[in-house]
N, C-alpha and C positions, 0 to 999 in steps of 0.2 A: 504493500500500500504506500501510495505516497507519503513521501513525510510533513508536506503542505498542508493537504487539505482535511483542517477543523470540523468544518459541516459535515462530512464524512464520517469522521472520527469519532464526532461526538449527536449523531444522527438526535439524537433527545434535546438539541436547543433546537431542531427546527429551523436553522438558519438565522436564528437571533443570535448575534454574536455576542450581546450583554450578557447574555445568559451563559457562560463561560465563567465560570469560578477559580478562581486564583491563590494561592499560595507564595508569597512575597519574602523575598530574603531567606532561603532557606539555606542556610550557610555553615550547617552544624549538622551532628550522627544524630542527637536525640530528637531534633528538629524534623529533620527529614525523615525519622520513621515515623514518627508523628502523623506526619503528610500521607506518607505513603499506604499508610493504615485510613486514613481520613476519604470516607466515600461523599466527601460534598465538594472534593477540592479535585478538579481537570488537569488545570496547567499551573506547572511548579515554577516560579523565577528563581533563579542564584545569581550570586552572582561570583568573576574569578577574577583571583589576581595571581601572582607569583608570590609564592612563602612559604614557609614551612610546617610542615604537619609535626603536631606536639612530638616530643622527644625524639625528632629525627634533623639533620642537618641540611638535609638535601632540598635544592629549591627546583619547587614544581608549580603547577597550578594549581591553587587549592580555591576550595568555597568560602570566600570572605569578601566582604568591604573594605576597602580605603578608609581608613589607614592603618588599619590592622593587619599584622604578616603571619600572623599562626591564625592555623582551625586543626581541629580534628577529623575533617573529611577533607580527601584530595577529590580533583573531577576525575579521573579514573574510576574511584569508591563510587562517587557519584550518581555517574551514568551506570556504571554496573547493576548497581541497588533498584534501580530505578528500570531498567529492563528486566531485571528478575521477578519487580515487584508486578510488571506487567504480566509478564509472563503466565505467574500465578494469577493473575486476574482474568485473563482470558480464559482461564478452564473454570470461572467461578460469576459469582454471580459482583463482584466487588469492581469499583470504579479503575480504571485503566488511568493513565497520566501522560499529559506530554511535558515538553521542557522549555525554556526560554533562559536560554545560556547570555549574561549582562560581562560581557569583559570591558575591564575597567583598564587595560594595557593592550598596544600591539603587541609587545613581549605575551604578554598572557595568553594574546589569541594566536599567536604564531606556536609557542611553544606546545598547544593545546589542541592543535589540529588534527592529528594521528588520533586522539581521544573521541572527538565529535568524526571525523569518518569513520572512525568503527561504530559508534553512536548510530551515522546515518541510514546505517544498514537495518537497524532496528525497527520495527513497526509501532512506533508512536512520533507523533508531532514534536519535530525541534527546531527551533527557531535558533537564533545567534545577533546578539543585540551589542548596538556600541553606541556611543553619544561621537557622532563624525565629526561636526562643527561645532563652533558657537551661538550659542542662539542669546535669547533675552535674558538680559541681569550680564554680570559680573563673577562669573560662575570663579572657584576654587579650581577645582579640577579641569584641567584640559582635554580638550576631547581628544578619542584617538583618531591615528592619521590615519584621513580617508584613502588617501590611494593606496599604501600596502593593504589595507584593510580590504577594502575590496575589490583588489586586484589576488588576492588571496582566497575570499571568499564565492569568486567565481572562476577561479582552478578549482580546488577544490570543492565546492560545495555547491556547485548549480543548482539544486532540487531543492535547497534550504530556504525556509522564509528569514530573510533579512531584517531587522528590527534595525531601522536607523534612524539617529535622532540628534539632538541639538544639546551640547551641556545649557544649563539654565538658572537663575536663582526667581525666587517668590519674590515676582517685583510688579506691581501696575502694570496695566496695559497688556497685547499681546504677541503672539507670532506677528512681525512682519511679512510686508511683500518680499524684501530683500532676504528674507531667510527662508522664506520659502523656494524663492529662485536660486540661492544658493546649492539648496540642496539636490534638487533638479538636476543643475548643472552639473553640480558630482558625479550623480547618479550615471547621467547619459554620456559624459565625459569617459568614464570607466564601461559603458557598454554592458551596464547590468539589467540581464534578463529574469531575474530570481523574481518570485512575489514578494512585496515589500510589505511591512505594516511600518508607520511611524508613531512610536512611541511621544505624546507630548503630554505635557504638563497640564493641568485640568484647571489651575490660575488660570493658566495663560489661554487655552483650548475655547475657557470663556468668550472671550473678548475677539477670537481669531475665526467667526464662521468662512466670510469670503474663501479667508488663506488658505481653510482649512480642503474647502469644494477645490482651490485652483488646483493643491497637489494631488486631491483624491482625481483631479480630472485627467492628470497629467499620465500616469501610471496604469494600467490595465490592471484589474485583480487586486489592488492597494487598501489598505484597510489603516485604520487609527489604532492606537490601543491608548487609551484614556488611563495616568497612574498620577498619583498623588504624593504629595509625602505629609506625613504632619505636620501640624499649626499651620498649611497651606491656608491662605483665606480664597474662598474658593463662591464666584458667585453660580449660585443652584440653577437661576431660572435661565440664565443666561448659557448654563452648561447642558442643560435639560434642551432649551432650544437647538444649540447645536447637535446634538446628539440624533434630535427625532427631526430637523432641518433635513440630514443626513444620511440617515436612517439605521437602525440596528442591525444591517445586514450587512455593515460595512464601519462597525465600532466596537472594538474589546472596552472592557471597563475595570478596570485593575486596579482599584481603589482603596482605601479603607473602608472596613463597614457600616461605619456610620456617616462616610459621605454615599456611599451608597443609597441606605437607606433613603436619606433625604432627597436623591435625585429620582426617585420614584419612577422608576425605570416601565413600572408595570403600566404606567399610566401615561400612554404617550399626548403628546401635541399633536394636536392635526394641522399641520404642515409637514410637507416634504418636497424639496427639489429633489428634481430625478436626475442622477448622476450618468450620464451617458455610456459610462463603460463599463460591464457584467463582473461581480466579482468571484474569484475563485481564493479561499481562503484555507 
């Protein structure tokens, strides 16, 4: 089965892609068997950097956040778990999972490559997510570089959805036109075929419907994935529009559960512009 297509995978959202339930930072052993036990959670995020796993010297990729260099799971352990844990799910009646791999280094994703193609052989959904540019705010971390990034990830990894997105901080206002044409640029610069989702900020997502239809127009098969981070101030009605503006067939929702809640997913707006190109997700 492909490793792309969600609607497939998870045939019970019906092609609503809010209805995709999440599991965010899973960055640790007791964590992710947690998850992996957990029949209300689809798709797992981690995320990787280079460091070292407790009481070993050896630097690999492991499951952590910036700035932190120890975990106790590498992405090897990882992906392993997480195939097995499918494995046994498909002879049962328990929820299956895919992935969405957040490397937070080119070093991380280079080094980590051989790991995610044995991965892509695997029959669950795996995406491979990076922050390529600059986007709104004054971000800490730099994003990684887009051209080895994916000029790497379309040697290797053709069949993989692509998670690309913008560093950013929690700041007024939203996506510009200029960062949206930026990213564009990249994209078709590098001659990337893969299906994309772009990962953005649900502040910013607010305030960015126009920008938001320019890139979904841009891209065949392209889809959002809506995430947040805490103490985000995050306007509801303005996000709710965007969303059903949009439509659910062409929005992940990766949020916390108490913005969740309040964006009242169940309850759409009656409006929708029709986006003109069919998506396969």
């Amino acid at each position: 089965m492909s490793t792309t297509n969600i609607t497939q995978f998870f045939p019970q959202i019906q092609g609503n892609l809010t209805l995709v339930t999440w599991a965010h930072a899973v960055n640790n052993q007791s964590y992710l068997k947690s998850v992996l036990a957990d029949d209300n959670v689809m798709m797992i995020e981690a995320d990787i950097s280079i460091g070292k796993i407790t009481n070993s010297d050896a630097e690999i990729p492991i499951m952590t956040h910036p700035p932190a260099k120890t975990s106790d799971l590498s992405l090897e352990d990882f992906l392993k778990q997480v195939d097995e844990s499918n494995l046994n799910a498909n002879n049962t009646e328990k929820t299956v999972k895919g992935v969405k791999l957040d490397f937070k280094s080119i070093e991380a994703f280079i080094a980590s490559v051989t790991y995610i193609e044995n991965a892509s052989k695997k029959n669950f959904p795996l995406w491979i997510n990076a922050d390529i540019l600059s986007g709104p705010g004054r971000a800490v971390i730099k994003p990684v570089n887009s051209t080895q990034f994916l000029s790497i990830a379309k040697i290797h990894f053709p069949d993989i959805v692509l998670s690309l997105g913008w560093t950013t901080m929690n700041v007024s206002g939203g996506y510009t036109n200029d960062n949206v044409k930026a990213i564009i640029e990249v994209i078709n610069l590098n001659k990337i075929t893969n299906i994309i989702t772009f990962p953005v900020r649900a502040s910013l997502t607010a305030h960015s419907s126009q920008q938001m239809k320019m890139l979904l127009e841009e891209f065949r098969n392209s889809t959002l994935t809506i995430w947040s981070s805490p103490g985000d101030t995050v306007d509801i009605e303005g996000l709710r529009n965007v969303i059903f503006d949009i439509g659910v067939d062409r929005i992940f929702v990766d949020v916390p559960d108490d913005l969740k809640e309040k964006l009242h997913l169940d309850k759409p707006v009656n409006s929708r512009t029709t986006l003109t190109k069919e998506v396969q997700c």
